[in-house]
Residue, then its C-alpha position, 0 to 999 in steps of 0.5 A: x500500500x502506497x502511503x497516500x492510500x495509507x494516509x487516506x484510510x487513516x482520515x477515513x478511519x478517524x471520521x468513523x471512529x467519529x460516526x462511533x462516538x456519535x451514535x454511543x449517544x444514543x438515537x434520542x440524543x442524536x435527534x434532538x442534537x443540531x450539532x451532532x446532526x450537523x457532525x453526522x452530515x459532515x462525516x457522511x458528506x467526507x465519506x461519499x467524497x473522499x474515497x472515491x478520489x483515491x486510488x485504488x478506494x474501489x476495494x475499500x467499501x464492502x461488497x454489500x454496499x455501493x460507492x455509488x450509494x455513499x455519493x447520492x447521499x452526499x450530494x443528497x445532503x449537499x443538494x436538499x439539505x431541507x428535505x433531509x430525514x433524520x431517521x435515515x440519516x440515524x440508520x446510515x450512521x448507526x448501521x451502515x458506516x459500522x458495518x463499512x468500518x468493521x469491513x475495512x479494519x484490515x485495511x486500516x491496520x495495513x495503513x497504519x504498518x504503512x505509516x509506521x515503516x514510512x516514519x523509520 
């Protein structure tokens, strides 16, 4: 792995670690939160945008979900930003971005080895 792809999956690691502290909150908290709202719309809006530039990032999202998904929403969220339902927004954060993340922890380990034998 090349360290830019390294360095991506790293920032892509971050911003779903972030998704996990906002959904430990809970879906209550979440909804009636503007500013975890907004958190949540900026690391879905990151994730339909970012990997798609990369190299390689094809490889990077889950066979059952597709890239393609994560950039409608984007450009969803993006483009009708008053028309956003919350509940899905919930169910992206809280199932399908775990499931990605769990899905990429081998990548994110191999970036970090990458990182770290760049850094020697």
């Amino acid at each position: 792995m090349g360290r830019k792809a390294a360095k991506e999956l790293l920032h892509i690691e971050a911003w779903l670690e972030r998704v996990g502290e906002i959904t430990q909150r809970g879906k209550d908290v979440y909804l009636a939160d503007a500013l975890l709202k907004g958190a949540g719309d900026s690391l879905m809006m990151n994730w339909g945008r970012r990997p798609t530039g990369c190299p390689g990032s094809a490889s990077w999202r889950p066979r059952e979900s597709s890239g393609a998904l994560a950039v409608a929403n984007r450009n969803f969220i993006i483009h009708q930003y008053d028309e956003i339902n919350r509940e899905l927004t919930w169910l992206t954060l809280s199932r399908d971005l775990p499931a990605w993340r769990s899905s990429l922890q081998p990548l994110f380990a191999e970036a970090s080895a990458t990182i770290q034998d760049h850094s020697d």
